[in-house]
N, C-alpha and C positions, 0 to 999 in steps of 0.2 A: 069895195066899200070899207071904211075905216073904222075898227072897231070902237066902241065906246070904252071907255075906262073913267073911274073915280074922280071926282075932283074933290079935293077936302074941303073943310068946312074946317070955323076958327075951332068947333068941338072937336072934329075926328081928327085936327093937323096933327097931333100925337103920335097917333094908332100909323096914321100914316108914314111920318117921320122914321119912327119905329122901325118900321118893315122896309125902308131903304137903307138902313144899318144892318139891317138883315138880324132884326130881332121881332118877338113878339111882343107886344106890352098893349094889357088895358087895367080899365078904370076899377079901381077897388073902390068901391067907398068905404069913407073913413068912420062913418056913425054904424050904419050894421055888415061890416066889410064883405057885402056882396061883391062879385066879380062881377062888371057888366061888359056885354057883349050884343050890341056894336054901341058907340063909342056913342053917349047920350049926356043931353044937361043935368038931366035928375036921374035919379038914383030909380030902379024897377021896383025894388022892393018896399024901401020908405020914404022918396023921394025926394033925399037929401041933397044937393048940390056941392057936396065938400067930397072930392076923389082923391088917388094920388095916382098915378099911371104903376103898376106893376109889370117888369116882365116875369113872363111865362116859357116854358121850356118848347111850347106848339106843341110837345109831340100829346097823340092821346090814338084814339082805335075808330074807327067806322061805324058809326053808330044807324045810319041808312044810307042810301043810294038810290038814283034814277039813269038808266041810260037814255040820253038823249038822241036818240036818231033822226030826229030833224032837228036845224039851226035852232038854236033858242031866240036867235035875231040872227037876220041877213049877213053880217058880218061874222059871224061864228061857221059860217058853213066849209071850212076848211078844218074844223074841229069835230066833225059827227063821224063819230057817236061821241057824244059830247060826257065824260061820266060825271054828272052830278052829283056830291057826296054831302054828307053832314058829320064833322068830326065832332067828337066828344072829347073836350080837352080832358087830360090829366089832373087838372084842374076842380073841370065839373062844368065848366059852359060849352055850348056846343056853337060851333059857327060853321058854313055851309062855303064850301069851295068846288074846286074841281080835281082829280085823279090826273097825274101824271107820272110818263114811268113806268105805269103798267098799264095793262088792260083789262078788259073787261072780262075776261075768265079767272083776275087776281082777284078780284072785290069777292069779299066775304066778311060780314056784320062781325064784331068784334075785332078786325085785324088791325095790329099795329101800326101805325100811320108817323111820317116825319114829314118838317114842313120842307116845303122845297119854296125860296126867293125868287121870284121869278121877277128880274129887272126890265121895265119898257125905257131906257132912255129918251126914246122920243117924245112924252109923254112926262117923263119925270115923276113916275110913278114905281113902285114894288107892290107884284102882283102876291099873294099867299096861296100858294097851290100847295097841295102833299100827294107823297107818292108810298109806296110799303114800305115800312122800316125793316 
């Protein structure tokens, strides 16, 4: 079975774009320069419509975790225990990936985290995994 992966939208082409240059970059808004995380028309805070794409460094610490021991979908089960994480950017947004690189006796809440590009050619996509800095 063939995994699913992202298709962008005219919103997210950015974010996407972005991460197959092997960078990070999201939406600041321009009226109260919130960072938003994931990639939206309006603004979370005051739901402006006016951004500019910023890049971000990715790196930031482990803010939670779940290990997944069953597939999360039928195509991930060559990935279990699957570690589901939620990083806390350096920034201050958090956005929710997956652990690569290490294992699951590395995770520990506060650790240092770098992103790792993880390229599908087939697909034409860049995946945003991170693994321990």
């Amino acid at each position: 079975m063939e995994k699913p992966y992202p298709v962008p939208t005219p919103t997210s082409q950015p974010f996407w774009d972005a991460l197959r240059e092997h960078k990070l970059k999201l939406q600041r808004c321009n009226e109260c320069e919130a960072l938003i995380y994931y990639p939206r028309a309006n603004c979370t805070q005051c739901l402006s419509d006016d951004f500019e794409w910023e890049e971000l460094s990715g790196e930031g610490t482990l803010y939670t975790y779940t290990v997944a021991r069953r597939p999360t979908h039928p195509a991930f089960a060559d990935e279990v225990p699957q570690l589901i994480i939620v990083v806390e950017l350096d920034e201050g947004v958090r956005l929710t990936s997956t652990l690569v690189n290490g294992g699951e006796d590395d995770l520990e809440i506060g650790m240092r985290l770098k992103p790792v590009f993880q390229d599908v050619p087939d697909h034409d996509v860049t995946m945003l995994r991170y693994e321990p800095a």
